[in-house]
Structure formats: structure tokens, C-alpha cells
C-alpha positions as CSV (number, residue, x, y, z in Angstrom):
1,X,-81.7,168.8,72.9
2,X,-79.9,171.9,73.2
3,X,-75.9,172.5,73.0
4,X,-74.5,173.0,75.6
5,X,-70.9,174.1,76.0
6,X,-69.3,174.0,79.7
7,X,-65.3,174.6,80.9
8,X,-64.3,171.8,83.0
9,X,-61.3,173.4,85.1
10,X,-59.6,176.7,84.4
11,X,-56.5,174.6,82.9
12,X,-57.6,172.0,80.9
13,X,-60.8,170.5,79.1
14,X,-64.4,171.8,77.8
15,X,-67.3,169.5,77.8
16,X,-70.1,169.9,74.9
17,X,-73.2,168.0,74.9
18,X,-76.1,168.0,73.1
19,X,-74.5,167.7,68.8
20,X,-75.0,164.0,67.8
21,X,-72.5,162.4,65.5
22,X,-73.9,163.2,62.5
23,X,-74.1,166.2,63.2
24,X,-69.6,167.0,63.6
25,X,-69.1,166.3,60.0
26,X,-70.1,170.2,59.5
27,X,-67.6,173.0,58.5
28,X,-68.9,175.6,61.2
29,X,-68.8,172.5,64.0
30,X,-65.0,171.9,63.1
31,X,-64.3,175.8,63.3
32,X,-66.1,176.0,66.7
33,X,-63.8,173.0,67.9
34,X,-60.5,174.2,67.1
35,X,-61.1,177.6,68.9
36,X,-61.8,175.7,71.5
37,X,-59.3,173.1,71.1
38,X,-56.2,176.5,71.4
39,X,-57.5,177.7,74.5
40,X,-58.7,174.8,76.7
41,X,-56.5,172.0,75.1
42,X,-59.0,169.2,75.4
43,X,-62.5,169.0,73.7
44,X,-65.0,166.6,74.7
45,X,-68.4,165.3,73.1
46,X,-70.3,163.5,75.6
47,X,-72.3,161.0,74.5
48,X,-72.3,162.2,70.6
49,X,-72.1,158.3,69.0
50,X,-70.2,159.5,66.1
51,X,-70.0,156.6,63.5
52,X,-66.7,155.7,61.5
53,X,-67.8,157.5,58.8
54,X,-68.6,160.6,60.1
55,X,-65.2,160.7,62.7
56,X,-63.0,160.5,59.2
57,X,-64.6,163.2,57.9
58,X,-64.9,165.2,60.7
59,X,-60.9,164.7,61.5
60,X,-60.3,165.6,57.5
61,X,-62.4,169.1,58.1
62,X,-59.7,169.2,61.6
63,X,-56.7,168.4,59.4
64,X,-55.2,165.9,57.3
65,X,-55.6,162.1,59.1
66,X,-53.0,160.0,59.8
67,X,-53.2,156.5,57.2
68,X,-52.5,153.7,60.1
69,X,-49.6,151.4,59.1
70,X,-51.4,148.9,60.5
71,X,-54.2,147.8,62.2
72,X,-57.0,150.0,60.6
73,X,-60.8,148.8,60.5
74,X,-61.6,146.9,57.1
75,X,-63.6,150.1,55.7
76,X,-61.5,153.0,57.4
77,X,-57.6,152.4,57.1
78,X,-57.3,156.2,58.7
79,X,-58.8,154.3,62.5
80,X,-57.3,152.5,64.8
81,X,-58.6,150.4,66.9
82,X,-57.5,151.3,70.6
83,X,-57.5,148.1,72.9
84,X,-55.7,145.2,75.0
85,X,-57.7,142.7,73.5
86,X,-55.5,140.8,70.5
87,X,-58.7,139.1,68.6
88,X,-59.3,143.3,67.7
89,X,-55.8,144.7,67.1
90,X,-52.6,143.1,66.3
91,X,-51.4,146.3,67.9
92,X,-53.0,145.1,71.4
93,X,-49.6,143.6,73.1
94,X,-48.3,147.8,72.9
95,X,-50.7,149.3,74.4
96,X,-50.1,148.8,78.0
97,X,-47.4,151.7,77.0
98,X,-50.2,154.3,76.7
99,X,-50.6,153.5,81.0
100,X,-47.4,156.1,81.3
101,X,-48.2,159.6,80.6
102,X,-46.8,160.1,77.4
103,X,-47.6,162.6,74.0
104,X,-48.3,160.5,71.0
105,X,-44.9,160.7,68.2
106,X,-42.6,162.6,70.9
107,X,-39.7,159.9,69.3
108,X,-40.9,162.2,65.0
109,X,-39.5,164.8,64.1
110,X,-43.3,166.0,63.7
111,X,-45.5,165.4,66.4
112,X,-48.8,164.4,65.7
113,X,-51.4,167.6,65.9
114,X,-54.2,166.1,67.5
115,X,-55.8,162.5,68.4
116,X,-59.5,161.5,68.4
117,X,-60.7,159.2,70.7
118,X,-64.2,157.5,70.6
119,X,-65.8,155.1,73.2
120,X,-67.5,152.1,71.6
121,X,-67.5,149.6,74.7
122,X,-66.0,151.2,78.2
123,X,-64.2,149.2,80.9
124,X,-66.2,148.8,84.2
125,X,-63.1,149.3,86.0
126,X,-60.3,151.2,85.0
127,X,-59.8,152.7,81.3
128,X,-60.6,156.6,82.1
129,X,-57.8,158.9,80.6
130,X,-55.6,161.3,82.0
131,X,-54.7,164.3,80.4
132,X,-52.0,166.6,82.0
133,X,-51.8,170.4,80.2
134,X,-48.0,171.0,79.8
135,X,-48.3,174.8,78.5
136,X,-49.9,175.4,81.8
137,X,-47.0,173.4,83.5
138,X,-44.6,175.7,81.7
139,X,-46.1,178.8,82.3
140,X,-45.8,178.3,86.5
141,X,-42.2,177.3,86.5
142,X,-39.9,180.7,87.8
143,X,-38.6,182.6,85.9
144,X,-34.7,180.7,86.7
145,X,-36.2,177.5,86.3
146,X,-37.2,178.8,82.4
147,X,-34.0,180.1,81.6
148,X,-32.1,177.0,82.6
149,X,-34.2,174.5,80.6
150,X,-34.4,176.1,78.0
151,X,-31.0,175.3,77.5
152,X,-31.2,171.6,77.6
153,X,-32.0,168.9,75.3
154,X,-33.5,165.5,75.4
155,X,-33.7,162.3,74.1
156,X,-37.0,160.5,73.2
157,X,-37.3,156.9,72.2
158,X,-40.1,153.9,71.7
159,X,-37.6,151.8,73.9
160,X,-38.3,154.4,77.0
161,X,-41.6,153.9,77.5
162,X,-42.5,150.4,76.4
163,X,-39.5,149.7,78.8
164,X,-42.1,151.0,81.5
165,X,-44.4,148.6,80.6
166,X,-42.8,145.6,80.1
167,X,-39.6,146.2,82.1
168,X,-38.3,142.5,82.2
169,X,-38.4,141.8,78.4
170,X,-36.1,139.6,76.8
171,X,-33.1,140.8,74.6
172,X,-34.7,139.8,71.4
173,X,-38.0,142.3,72.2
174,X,-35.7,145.0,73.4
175,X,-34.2,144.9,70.1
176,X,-37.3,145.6,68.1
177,X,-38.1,148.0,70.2
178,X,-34.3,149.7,69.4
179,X,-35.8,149.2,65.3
180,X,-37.9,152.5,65.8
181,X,-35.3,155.5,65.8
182,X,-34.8,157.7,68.6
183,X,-35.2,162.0,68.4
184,X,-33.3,164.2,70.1
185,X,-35.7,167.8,70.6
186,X,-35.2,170.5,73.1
187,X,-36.6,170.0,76.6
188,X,-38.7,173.4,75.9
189,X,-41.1,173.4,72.9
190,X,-41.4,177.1,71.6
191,X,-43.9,176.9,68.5
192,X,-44.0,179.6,65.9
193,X,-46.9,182.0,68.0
194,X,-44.3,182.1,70.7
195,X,-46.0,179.7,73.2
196,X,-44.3,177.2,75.0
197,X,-44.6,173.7,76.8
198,X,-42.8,170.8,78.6
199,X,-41.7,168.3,76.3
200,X,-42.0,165.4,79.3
201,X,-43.2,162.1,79.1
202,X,-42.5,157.9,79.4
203,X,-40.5,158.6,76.2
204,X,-38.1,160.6,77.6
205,X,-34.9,158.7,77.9
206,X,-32.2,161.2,79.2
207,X,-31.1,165.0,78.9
208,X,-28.1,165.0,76.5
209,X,-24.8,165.5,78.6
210,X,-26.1,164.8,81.7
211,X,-25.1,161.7,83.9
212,X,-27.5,159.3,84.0
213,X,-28.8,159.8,87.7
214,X,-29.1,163.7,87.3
215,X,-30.8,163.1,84.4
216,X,-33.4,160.6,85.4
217,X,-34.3,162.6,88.4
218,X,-35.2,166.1,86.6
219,X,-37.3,164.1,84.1
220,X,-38.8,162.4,86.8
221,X,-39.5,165.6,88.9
222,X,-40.7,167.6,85.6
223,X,-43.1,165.2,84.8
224,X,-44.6,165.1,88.1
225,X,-44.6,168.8,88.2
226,X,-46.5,168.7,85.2
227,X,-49.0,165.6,86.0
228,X,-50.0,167.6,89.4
229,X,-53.7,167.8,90.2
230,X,-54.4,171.4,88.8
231,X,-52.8,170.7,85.4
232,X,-54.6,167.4,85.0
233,X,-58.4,166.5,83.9
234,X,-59.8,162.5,84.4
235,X,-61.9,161.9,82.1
236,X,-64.6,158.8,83.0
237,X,-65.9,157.4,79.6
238,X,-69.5,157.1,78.5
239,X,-70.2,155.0,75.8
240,X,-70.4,157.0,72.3
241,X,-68.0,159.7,73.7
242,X,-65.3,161.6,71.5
243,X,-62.8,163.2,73.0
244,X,-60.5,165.7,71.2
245,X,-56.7,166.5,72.6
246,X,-54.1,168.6,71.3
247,X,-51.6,166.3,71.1
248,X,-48.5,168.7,71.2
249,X,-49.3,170.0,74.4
250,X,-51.2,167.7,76.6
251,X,-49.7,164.2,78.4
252,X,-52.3,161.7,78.5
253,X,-52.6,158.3,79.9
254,X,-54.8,155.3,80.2
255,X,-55.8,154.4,83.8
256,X,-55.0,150.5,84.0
257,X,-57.6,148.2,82.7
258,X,-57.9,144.5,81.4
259,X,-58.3,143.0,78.3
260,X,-60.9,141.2,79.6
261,X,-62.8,144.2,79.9
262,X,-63.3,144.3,76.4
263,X,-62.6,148.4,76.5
264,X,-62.7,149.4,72.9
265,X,-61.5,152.6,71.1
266,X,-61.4,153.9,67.8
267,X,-58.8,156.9,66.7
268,X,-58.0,158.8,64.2
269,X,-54.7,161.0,64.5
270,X,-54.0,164.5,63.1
271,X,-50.5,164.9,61.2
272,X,-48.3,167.7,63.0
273,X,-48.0,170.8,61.3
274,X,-45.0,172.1,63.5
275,X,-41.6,170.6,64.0
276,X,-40.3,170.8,67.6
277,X,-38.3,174.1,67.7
């Protein structure tokens, strides 16, 4: 089959078919995907069936991978395994969090680079993911609405967005949440090449010295300026997809599904290689 290599909207996302899995764990291939990673923000294999061994390689050639705490596979500690289900993850009872459009580590100093998402069993209803480009969002605000956020600062937390989720949680599960420290970063991300996004999402608790209702209602109306139809690509999984996102710059979110569906992902994560400046 040939390659084939195909822009999904002028904002976000390119589609590639046609390289099967073992086939990414190739120096040139990696090149090839972080061009297209910086320009189109999204990179997605359709249907490659890249197996565990050849996604951890192929994210080492794409940076260094991300060692999961917990919750790894028995042979591959760098994957995670990405579902509701609690007989597959110990992590499961989080991840309705991941249903708010979010960026992965917004709460660290450093960001994680990029994620890696494989499909090995898809939901029949639900489980697509959003992603929502946030350079783009950026780049159409006017030129006032540029110069007065760049002045302001935010606060990002775990608590934020799991609060989202599970908003009627008892006193004792709000307190572990409170265990994982909070990070205060500017509302604009300028990174060293001079480009700059929206730093938006469920884990953004406040903007600091702001009353509380004032606050709230800019995040809330930055993040739906930033989650509007032309910044935003759906993507509808196949099994044996792998989907690429840089993580820095593009919200994502998991459209609602069950753990009864027995939707199953495996990830690997990129460690950031730029603070947020």
C-alpha cells in the first residue's frame, strides 16, 4: 500500500495512512513526524497497529518517554494504559477527568511535549477525542485582547478538573486531590521561537488577583473561544490507530464513554523540553 499523507483542516491535524507499525520505529519516519507535528499540531496514523514494542521505541526516536509512576503494562513501564475499566488500570477511577478539555501536566512546571495514543479496543459509542489548537486560538484574538492577557496569570491545579468530574466528592477525596501541588504560569505561553498559545483548560482554577466571578467567566469564555469548531478536529478511532498531539499546544478531550465498553488505550508521554514562560 502506498503512503499517503493528507491535511485534515487548515488548523489542526494530518492524517497518514499506509506505514504499518513496524514500520515507525525508523529514524527518517520520526523526522518526517515532527515536521509535521510543528505545523499541523496533530499527527495521525490510521490504522498502523503499532505493537508496544515498537510505540516505545518509536516515542524514544520522538524524545525521551515519560517512566509511568504507576500503572504501566508488565513489560513496558514507559505505557499506560488509558481506560475506565478498573480490572486494567488502577488509574481507571481518574480518567473521567480527561472528559474536560484539558493539556496533560498544565499543574508542572514542565509540560509534557507530546502524548501518544494507540487504539487497541474502541468504544461503540462515545470515546472519539477532541483536540482544540490553542496557537491558532491565540493568533485570532485582537490585537487589545493580546495585550491585556498577556498581562495576567493563572492558577492550575489537579483539584480543578477532577472537581469537574466528580463534583460532589467527599472531603476526604478532595483532600488527595489538594496532595498534588498547584502551578501558577502566565495565561499566555510564549516559547523560546516566539510563538504563542492559550494556556486554558479544566485545570485552570482562577486568574491571580481577580475576584472569583470575573475570573471564572474569562476562563470560561477563553476556553470556549478556543474549543470553537474551526480550531477543533474529532477524531473517530479505528482499531490500531496512533495518534500523535503536541501536547503544549493542543486541548484535548475524551468524548463520554463507559467502562463497559471496554475502550482501551495505550500511551506513552514525551517529557517537556520548555518551561512555561
Amino acid at each position: 500500500m502506498a503512503v499517503t499523507v493528507t491535511e485534515i483542516s487548515p488548523e489542526v491535524g494530518v492524517e497518514i495512512a499506509g506505514l504499518a507499525g513496524h514500520q515507525l520505529a525508523d529514524p527518517a519516519v520520526a523526522a518526517d513526524c515532527q515536521a509535521l507535528l510543528e505545523r499541523h499540531g496533530v499527527v495521525v496514523y490510521r490504522e498502523t497497529h503499532v505493537g508496544d514494542d515498537d510505540l516505545v521505541a518509536f516515542s524514544r526516536l520522538l524524545g525521551q518517554v515519560v517512566v509511568a509512576p504507576v500503572g504501566g503494562t508488565d513489560t513496558h513501564p514507559e505505557i499506560s494504559k488509558i481506560t475506565l475499566d478498573p480490572a486494567e488500570s488502577v488509574l481507571a477511577a481518574y480518567r473521567r477527568g480527561t472528559f474536560f478539555w484539558h493539556i496533560d501536566g498544565a499543574n508542572d512546571e514542565l509540560p509534557q511535549k507530546a502524548t501518544l495514543l494507540t487504539a487497541r479496543q474502541v468504544s461503540d459509542e462515545g470515546g472519539d477525542t477532541e483536540f482544540a489548537n490553542t496557537y491558532a486560538a491565540y493568533e485570532a484574538l485582537s490585537d487589545a485582547e493580546k495585550e491585556q492577557f498577556a498581562k495576567l496569570r493563572v492558577v492550575h491545579s489537579f483539584a480543578a478538573s477532577q472537581s469537574l468530574a466528580e463534583p460532589d466528592a467527599s472531603e476526604r477525596t478532595r483532600a488527595l486531590w489538594a496532595r498534588v501541588p498547584a502551578r501558577e504560569h502566565p495565561l499566555v505561553w510564549t516559547r523560546r521561537s516566539g510563538r504563542r498559545s492559550l494556556l486554558v483548560g479544566a485545570t485552570t482554577d482562577h486568574v491571580v488577583g481577580w475576584p472569583a466571578d470575573e475570573s471564572r467567566a474569562l476562563l470560561d469564555r477563553l476556553l470556549e473561544w478556543s474549543t470553537q469548531p474551526r480550531f477543533v478536529l474529532r477524531h473517530h478511532w479505528h482499531p490500531g490507530d496512533l495518534v500523535i498531539w503536541d501536547n503544549t499546544g493542543m486541548l484535548h478531550r475524551a468524548i463520554p464513554y463507559t467502562a463497559t465498553s471496554h475502550r482501551l488505550m495505550h500511551r506513552t508521554t514525551l517529557v517537556g523540553e520548555e518551561v512555561v514562560a
